[in-house]
C-alpha positions as a Python dict, from the first residue, in 0.01 Angstrom:
ca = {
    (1, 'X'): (0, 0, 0),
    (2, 'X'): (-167, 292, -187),
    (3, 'X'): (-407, 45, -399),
    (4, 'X'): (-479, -91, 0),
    (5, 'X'): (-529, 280, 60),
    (6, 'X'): (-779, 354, -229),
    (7, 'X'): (-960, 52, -203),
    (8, 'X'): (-1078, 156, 179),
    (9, 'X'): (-1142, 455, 82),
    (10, 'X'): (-1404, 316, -199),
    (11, 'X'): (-1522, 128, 83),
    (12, 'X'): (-1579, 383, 360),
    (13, 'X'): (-1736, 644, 94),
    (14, 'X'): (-1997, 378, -9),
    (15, 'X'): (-2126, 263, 315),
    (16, 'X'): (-2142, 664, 372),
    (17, 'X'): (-2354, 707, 60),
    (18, 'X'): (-2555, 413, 145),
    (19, 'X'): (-2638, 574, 477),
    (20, 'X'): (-2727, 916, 293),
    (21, 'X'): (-2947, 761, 38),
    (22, 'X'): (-3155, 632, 356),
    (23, 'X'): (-3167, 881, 571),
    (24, 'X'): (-3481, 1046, 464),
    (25, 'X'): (-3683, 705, 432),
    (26, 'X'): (-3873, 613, 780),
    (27, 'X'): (-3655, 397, 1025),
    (28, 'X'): (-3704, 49, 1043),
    (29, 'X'): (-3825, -118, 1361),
    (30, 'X'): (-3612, -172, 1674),
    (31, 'X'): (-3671, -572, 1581),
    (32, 'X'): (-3527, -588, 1259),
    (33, 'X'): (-3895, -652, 1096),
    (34, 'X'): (-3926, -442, 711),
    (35, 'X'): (-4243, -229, 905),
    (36, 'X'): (-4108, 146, 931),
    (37, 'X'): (-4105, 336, 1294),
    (38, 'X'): (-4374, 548, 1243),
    (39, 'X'): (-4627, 297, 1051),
    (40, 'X'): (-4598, 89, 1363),
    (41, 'X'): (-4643, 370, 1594),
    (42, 'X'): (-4951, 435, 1397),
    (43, 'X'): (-5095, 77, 1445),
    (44, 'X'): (-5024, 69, 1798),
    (45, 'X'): (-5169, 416, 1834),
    (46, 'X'): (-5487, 259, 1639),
    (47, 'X'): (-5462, 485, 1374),
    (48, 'X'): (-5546, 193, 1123),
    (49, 'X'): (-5703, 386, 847),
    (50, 'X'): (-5367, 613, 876),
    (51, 'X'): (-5127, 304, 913),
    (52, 'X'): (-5243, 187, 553),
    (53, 'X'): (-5264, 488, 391),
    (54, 'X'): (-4858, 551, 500),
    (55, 'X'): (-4831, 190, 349),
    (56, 'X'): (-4971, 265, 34),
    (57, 'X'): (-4708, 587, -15),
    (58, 'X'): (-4451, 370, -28),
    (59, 'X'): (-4289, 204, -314),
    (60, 'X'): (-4443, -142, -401),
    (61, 'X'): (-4151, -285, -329),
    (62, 'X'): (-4130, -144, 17),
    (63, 'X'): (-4514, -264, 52),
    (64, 'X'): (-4440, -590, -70),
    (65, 'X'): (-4247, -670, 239),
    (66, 'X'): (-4455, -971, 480),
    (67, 'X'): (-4421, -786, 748),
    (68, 'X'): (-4559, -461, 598),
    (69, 'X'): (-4855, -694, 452),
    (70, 'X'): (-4931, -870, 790),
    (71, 'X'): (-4969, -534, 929),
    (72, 'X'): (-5167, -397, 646),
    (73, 'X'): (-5365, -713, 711),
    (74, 'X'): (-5474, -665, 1074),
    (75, 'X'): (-5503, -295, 1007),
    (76, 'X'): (-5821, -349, 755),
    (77, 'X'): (-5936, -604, 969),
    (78, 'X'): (-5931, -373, 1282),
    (79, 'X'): (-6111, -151, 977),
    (80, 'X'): (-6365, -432, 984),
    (81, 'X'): (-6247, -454, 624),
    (82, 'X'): (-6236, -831, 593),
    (83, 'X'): (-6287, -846, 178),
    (84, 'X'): (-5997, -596, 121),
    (85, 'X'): (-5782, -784, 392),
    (86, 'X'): (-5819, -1104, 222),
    (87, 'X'): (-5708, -932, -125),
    (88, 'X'): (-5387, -860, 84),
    (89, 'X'): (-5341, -1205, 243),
    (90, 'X'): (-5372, -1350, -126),
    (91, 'X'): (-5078, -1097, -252),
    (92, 'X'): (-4891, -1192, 74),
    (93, 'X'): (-4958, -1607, 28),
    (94, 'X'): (-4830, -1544, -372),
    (95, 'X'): (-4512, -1348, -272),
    (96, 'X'): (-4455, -1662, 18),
    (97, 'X'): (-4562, -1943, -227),
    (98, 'X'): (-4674, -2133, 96),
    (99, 'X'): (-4974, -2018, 323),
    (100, 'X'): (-4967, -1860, 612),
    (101, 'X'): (-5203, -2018, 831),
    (102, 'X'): (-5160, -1802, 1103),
    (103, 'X'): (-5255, -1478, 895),
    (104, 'X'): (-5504, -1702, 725),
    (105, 'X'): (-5701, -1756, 1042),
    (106, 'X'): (-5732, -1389, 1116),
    (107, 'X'): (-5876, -1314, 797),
    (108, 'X'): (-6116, -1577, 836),
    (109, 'X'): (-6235, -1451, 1165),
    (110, 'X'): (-6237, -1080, 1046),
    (111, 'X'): (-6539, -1234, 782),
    (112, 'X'): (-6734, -1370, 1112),
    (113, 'X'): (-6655, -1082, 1348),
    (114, 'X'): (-6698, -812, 1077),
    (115, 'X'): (-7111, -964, 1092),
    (116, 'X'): (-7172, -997, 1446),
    (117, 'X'): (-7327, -708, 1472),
    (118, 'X'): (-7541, -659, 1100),
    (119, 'X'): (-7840, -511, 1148),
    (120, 'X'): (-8045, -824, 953),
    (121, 'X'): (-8105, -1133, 1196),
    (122, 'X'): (-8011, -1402, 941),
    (123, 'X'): (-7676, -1277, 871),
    (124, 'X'): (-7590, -1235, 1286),
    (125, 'X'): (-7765, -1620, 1303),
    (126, 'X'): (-7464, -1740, 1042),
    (127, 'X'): (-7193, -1539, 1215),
    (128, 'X'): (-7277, -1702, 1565),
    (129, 'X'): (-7314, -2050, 1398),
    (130, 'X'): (-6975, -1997, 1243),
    (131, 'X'): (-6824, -1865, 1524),
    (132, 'X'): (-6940, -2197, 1718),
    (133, 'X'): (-6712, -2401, 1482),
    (134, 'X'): (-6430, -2201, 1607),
    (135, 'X'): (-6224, -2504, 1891),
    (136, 'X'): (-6091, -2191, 2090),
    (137, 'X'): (-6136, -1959, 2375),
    (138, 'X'): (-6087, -1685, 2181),
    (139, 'X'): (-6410, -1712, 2072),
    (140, 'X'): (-6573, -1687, 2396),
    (141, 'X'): (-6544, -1272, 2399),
    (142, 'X'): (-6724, -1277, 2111),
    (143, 'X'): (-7019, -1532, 2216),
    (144, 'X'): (-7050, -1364, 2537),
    (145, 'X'): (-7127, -1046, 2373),
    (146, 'X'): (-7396, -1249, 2168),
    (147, 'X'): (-7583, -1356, 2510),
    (148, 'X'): (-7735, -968, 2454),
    (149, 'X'): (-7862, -1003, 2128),
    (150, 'X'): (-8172, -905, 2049),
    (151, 'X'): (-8263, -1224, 1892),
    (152, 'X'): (-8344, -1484, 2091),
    (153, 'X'): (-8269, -1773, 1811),
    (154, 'X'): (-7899, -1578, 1808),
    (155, 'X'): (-7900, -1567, 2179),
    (156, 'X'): (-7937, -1940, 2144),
    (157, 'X'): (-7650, -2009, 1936),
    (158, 'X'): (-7441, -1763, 2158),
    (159, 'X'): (-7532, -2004, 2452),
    (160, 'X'): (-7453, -2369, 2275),
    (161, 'X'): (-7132, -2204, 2147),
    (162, 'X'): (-7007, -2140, 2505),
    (163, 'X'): (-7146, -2494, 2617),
    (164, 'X'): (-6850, -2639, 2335),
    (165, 'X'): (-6606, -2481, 2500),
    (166, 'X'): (-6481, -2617, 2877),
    (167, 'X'): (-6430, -2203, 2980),
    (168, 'X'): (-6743, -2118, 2814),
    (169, 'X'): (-6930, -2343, 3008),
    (170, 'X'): (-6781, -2163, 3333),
    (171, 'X'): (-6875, -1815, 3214),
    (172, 'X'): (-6999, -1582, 3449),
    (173, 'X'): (-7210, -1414, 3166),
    (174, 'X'): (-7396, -1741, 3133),
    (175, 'X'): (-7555, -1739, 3444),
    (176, 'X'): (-7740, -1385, 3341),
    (177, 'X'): (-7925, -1572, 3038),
    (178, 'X'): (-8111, -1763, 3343),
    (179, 'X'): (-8297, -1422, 3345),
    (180, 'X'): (-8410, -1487, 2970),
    (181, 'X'): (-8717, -1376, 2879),
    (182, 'X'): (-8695, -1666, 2609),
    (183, 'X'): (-8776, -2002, 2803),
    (184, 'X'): (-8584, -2224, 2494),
    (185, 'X'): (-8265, -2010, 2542),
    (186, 'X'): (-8313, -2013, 2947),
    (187, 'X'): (-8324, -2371, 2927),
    (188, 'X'): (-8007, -2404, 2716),
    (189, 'X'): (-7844, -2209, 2938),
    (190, 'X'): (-7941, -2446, 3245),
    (191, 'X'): (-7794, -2734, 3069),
    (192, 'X'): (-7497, -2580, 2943),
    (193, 'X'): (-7424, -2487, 3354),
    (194, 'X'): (-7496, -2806, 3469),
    (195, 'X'): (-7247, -2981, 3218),
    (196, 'X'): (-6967, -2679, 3389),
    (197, 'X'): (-6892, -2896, 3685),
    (198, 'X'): (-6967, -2575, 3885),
    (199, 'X'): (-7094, -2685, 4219),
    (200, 'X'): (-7144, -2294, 4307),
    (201, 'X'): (-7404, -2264, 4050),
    (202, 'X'): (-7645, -2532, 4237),
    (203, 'X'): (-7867, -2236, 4396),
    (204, 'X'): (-7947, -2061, 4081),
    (205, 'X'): (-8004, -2434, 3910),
    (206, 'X'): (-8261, -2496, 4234),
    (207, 'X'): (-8420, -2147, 4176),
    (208, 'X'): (-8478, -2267, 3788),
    (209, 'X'): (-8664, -2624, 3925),
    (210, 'X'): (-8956, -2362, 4005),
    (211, 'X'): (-8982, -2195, 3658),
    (212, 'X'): (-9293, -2122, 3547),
    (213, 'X'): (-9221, -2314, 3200),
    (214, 'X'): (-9176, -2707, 3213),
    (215, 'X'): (-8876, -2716, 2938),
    (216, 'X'): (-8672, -2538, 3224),
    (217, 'X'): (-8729, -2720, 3462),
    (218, 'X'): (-8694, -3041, 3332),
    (219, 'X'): (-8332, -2860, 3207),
    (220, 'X'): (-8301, -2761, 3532),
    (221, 'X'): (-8361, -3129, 3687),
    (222, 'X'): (-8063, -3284, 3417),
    (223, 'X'): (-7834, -3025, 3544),
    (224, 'X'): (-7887, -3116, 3880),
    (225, 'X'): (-7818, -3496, 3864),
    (226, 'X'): (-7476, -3358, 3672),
    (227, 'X'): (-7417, -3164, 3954),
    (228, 'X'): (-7457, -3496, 4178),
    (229, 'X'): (-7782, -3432, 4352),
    (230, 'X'): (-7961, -3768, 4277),
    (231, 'X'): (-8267, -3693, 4383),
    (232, 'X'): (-8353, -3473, 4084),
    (233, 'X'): (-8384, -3821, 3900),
    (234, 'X'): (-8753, -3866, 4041),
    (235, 'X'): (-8835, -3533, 3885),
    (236, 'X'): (-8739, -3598, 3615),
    (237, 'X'): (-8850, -3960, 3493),
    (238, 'X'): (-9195, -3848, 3588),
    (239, 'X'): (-9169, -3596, 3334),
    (240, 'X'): (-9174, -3897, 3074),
    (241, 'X'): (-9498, -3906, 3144),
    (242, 'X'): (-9601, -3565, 3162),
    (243, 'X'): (-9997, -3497, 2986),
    (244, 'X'): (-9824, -3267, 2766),
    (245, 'X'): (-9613, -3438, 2477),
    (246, 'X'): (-9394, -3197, 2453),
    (247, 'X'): (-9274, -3219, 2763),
    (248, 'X'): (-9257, -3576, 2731),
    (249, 'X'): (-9029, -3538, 2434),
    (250, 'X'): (-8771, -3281, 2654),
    (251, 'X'): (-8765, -3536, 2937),
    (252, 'X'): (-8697, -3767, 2721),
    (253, 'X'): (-8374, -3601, 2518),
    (254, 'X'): (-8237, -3477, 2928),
    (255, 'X'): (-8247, -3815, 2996),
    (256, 'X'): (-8056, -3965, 2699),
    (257, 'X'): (-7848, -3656, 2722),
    (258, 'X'): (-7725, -3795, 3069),
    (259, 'X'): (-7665, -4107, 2914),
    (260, 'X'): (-7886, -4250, 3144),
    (261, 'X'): (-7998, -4603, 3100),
    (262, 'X'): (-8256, -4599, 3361),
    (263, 'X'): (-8510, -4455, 3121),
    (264, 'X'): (-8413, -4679, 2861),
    (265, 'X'): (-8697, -4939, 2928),
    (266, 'X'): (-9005, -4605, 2921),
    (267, 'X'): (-8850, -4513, 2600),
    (268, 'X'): (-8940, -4823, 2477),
    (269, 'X'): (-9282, -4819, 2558),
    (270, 'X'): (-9307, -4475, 2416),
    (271, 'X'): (-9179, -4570, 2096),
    (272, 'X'): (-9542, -4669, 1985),
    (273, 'X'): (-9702, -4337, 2187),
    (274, 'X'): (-9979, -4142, 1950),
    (275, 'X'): (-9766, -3804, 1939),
    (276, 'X'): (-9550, -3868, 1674),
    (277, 'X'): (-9256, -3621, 1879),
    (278, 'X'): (-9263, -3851, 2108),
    (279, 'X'): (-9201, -4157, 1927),
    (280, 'X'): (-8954, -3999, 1706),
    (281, 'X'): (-8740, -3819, 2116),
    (282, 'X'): (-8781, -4183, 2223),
    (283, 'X'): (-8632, -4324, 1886),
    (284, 'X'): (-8337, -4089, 1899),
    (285, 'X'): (-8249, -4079, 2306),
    (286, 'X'): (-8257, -4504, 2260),
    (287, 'X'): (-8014, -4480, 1960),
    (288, 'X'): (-7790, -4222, 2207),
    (289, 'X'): (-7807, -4454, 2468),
    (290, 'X'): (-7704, -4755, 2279),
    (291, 'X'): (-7966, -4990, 2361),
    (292, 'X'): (-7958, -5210, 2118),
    (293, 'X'): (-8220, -5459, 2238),
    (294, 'X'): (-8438, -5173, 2076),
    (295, 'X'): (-8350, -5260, 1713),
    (296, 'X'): (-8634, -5447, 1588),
    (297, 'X'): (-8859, -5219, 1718),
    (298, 'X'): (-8643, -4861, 1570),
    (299, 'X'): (-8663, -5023, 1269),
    (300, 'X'): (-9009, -5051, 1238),
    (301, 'X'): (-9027, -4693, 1253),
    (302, 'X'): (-8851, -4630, 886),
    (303, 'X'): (-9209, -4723, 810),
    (304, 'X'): (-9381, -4482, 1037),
    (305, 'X'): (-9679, -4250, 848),
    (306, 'X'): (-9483, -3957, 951),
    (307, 'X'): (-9109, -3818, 778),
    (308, 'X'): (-8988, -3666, 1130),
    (309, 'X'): (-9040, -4017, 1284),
    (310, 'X'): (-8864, -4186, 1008),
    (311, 'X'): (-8558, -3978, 986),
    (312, 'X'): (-8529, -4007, 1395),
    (313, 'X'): (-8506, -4380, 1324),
    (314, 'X'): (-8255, -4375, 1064),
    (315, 'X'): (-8036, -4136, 1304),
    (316, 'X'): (-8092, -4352, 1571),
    (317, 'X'): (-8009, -4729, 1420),
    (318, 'X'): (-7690, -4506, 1326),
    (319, 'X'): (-7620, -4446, 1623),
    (320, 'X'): (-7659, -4789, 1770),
    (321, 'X'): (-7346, -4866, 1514),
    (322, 'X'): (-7284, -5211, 1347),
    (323, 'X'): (-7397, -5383, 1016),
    (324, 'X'): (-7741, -5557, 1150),
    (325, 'X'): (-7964, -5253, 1005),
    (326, 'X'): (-7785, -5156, 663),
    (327, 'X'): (-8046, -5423, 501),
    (328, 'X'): (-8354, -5205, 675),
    (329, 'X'): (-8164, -4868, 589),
    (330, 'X'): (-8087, -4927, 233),
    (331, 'X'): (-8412, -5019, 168),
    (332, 'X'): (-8547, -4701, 333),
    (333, 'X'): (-8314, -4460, 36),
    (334, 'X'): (-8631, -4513, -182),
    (335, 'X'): (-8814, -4371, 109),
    (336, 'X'): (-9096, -4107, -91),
    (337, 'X'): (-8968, -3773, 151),
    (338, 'X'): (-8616, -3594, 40),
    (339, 'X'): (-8561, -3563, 387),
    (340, 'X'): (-8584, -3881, 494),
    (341, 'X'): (-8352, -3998, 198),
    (342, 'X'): (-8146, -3736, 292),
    (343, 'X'): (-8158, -3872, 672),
    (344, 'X'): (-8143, -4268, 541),
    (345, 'X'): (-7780, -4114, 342),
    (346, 'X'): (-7652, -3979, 652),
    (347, 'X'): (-7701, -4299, 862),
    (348, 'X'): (-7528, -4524, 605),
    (349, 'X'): (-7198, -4285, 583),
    (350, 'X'): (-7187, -4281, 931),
    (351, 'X'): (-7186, -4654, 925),
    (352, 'X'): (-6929, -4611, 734),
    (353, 'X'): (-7111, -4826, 418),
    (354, 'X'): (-6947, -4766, 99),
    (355, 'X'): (-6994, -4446, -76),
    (356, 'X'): (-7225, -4625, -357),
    (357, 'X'): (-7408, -4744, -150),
    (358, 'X'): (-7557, -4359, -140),
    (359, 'X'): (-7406, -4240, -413),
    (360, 'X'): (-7756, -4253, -695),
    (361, 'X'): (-7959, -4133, -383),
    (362, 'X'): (-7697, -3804, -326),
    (363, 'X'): (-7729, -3719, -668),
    (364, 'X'): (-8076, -3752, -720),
    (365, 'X'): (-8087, -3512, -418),
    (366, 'X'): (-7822, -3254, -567),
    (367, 'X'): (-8035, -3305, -918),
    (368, 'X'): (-8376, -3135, -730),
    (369, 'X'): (-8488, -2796, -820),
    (370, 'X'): (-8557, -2807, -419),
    (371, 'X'): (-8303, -2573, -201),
    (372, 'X'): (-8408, -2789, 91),
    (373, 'X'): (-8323, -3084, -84),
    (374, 'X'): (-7974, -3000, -193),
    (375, 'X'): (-7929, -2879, 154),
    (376, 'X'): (-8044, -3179, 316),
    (377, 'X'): (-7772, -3382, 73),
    (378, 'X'): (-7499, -3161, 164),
    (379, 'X'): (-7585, -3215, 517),
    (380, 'X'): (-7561, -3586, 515),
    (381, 'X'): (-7237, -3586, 324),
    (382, 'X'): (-7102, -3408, 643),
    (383, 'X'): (-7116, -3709, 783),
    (384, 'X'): (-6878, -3937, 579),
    (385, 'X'): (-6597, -4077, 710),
    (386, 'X'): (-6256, -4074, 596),
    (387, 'X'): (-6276, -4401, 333),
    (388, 'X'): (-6594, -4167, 213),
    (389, 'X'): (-6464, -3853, 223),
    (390, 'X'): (-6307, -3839, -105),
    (391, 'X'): (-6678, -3932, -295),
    (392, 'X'): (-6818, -3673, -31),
    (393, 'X'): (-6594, -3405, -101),
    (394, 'X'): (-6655, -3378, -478),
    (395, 'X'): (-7012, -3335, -462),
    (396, 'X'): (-6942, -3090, -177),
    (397, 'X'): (-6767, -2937, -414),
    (398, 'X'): (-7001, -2904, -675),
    (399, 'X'): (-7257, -2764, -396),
    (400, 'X'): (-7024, -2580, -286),
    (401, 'X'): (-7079, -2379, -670),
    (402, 'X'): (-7470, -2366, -592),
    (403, 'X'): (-7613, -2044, -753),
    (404, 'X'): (-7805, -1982, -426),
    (405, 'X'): (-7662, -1951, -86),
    (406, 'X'): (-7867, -2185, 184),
    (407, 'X'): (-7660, -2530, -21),
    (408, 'X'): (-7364, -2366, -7),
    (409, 'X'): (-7369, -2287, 358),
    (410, 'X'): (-7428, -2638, 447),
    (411, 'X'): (-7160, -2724, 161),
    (412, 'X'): (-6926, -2534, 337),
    (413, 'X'): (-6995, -2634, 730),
    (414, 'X'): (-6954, -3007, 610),
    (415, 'X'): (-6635, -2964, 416),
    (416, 'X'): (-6509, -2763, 725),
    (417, 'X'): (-6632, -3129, 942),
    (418, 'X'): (-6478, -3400, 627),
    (419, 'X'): (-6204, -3258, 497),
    (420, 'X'): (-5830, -3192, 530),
    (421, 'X'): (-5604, -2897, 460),
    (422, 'X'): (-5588, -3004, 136),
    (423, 'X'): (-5932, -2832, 81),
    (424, 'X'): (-5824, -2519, 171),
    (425, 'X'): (-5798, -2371, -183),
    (426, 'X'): (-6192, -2410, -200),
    (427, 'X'): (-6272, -2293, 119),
    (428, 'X'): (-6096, -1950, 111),
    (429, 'X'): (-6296, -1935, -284),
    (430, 'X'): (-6581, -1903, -11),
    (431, 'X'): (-6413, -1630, 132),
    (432, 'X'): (-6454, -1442, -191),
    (433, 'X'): (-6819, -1502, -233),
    (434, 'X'): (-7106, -1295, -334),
    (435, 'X'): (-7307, -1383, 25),
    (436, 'X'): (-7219, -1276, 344),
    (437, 'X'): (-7345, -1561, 519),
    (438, 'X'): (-7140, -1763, 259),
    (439, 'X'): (-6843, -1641, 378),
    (440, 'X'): (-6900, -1664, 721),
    (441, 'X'): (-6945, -1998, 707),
    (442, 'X'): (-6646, -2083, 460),
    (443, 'X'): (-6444, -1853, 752),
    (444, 'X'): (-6587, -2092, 986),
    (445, 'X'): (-6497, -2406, 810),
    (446, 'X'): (-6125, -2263, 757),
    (447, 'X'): (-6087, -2205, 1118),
    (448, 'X'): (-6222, -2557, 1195),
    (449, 'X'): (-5965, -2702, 968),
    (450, 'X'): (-5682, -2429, 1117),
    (451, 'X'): (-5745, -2465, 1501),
    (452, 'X'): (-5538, -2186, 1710),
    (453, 'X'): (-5222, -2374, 1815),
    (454, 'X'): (-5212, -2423, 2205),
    (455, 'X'): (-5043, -2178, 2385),
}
């Protein structure tokens, strides 16, 4: 009985000690999550800077805790300290041994947020193009804000970023960019309305049919015929054969856009017009439309005197799909312009011809002291399928390692568009690069990869 005695005693005098020992370290949460009281207090006060400097008094152990790192995490990133954030995440993946994609994906937007608003044009122009990779409405805060920009090419990317998304399309911001002072970015706006389904935006569409500049109002026609008023279509077919080529050429891509056969046999007869824009709109909206009674005659265009024409017509016969022009297309690799070669590569992987078929042209494109070539190859390569993705990845890859930026960019967007999670180790490498724009996009690719789950 007295051993019974003692031994409670032992018992009861160490849980008491226990408790003493703690008492002057912060309380834990309410939850039962490792992130002390007053740290959280701090982060919910939005006291960042003052959250992780209490996190970096404690004892490593102590700061080693997930929790305490996920918290640290946001905390920099709220700090618009995306670099330093990531140097967390990678202690807090190594203590896990697994990755945690939903930390991941925060990080990875911190390096596209963090450069929304950089003072140098370029570097706002890769944020917004990364941020339209990004399948989620939580994006659409963030474009908004972009329809402001003082750059009407960013402006622009702000505007086809919404027009991805179904809300974005239905944003009440959009309908102040039909104000624009930039006709391109007014007219992308128009279209990006009229694909909204929003009958309620008819009047403002109407008001934009009386533009002063012809690109928005032959926008402003297509959105109208989405919108179901039919008699826009008179508009604009006429506007196929406007004296201005240009124009011409717009009409031409609102039609295809509408997938909208009826223009299918003007097309045709434009494919020999003198303006080569206009040959090469009429190439590509026939390829959209799938007509393809217009083979022969697309095909005869690989041999057109001008490279824009040429790579239209190897985008287009890809677009038609099927075997019949792989003879045509193949032949066209030893084409004499790297960016028809480059367009010729594209066609075939989307055809879904075996990587060596294109393999000698991608590396004699990789091999160029040309940026713009090495671009242009990692740009095709984004379109490989899956039997070609595993030849397309490893010279992504390799691009990927570029010693100049503009490759790697386009390294990264198509290995965010080809690959699988599998690839993640090289993307978040991109996270750690020199380049801002770099990392953008590699933070753009990751959250292509990592969509937000639904809620």
């Amino acid at each position: 009985m007295k051993k019974e005695v003692r031994m409670k005693r032992v018992v009861i005098i160490s849980i008491w000690l226990a408790w003493l020992c703690s008492a002057n370290e912060p309380a834990f949460a309410a939850s039962g999550l490792s992130v002390p009281q007053e740290i959280q207090r701090l982060y919910d006060k939005s006291e960042y800077q003052r959250a992780v400097d209490e996190i970096g008094k404690l004892n490593k152990e102590r700061a080693a805790a997930p929790d305490l790192r996920r918290l640290k995490i946001r905390s920099l990133l709220k700090l618009g300290n995306p670099k330093d954030a990531l140097a967390e995440y990678d202690r807090l993946e190594g203590g896990l041994k697994q990755e945690d994609e939903s930390g991941l994906r925060e990080v990875a937007l911190g390096f596209i947020v963090v450069m929304l608003k950089d003072m140098r044009e370029q570097m706002r122009g890769a944020a917004y193009t990364a941020l339209k990779e990004i399948d989620s409405d939580d994006a659409i805060p963030y474009l908004e804000d972009g329809l402001s920009d003082g750059s009407g090419p960013v402006r622009m990317l702000a505007v086809e970023g919404l027009g991805r998304l179904e809300a974005g399309r239905r944003s009440k911001k959009l309908r102040t960019v039909l104000n624009d002072q930039a006709g391109l970015v007014k007219a992308r706006a128009v279209k990006v309305i009229g694909k909204s389904g929003d009958h309620s935006a008819i009047p403002l569409i109407e008001a934009a049919t009386k533009d002063e500049l012809a690109t928005v109002r032959i926008a402003a026609y297509g959105a109208l015929i989405r919108l179901g008023r039919k008699e826009a279509w008179d508009q604009l077919r006429r506007g196929m054969e406007a004296p201005n080529p240009e124009d011409r050429a717009e009409s031409i891509r609102t039609i295809a856009d509408l997938n909208d056969s009826r223009g299918a046999p003007a097309m045709m007869a434009l494919l020999t017009y003198k303006q080569p824009s206009v040959r090469a709109a009429a190439a590509r909206g026939l390829g959209h439309l799938g007509m393809r009674e217009a083979r022969d005659a697309i095909e005869q265009l690989l041999k057109d005197p001008i490279p824009g024409v040429r790579e239209s017509a190897a985008t287009s016969l890809a677009d038609l799909g099927g075997n019949d022009s792989v003879p045509a297309l193949r032949q066209a690799l030893d084409d004499g312009a790297f960016t028809v070669r480059a367009a010729v590569v594209a066609a075939l992987l989307q055809l879904d011809q075996p990587f060596e078929t294109v393999a000698p042209t991608v590396r004699g494109l990789v091999q160029q002291n040309d940026t713009a070539a090495r671009s242009s190859a990692a740009f095709a390569l984004g379109k490989a399928k899956r039997s070609n993705a595993q030849g397309a990845i490893a010279i992504l890859t390799d691009l990927a390692g570029d010693p100049l930026p503009a490759p790697k960019i386009v390294a990264f967007r198509s290995l965010g568009h080809i690959g699988d999670r599998t690839i993640l180790p090289l993307l978040k490498a991109g996270l750690h690069d020199q380049n801002e724009a770099v990392r953008a996009t590699a933070a753009g690719a990751v959250l292509h990869l990592l969509p937000q789950k639904k809620k």
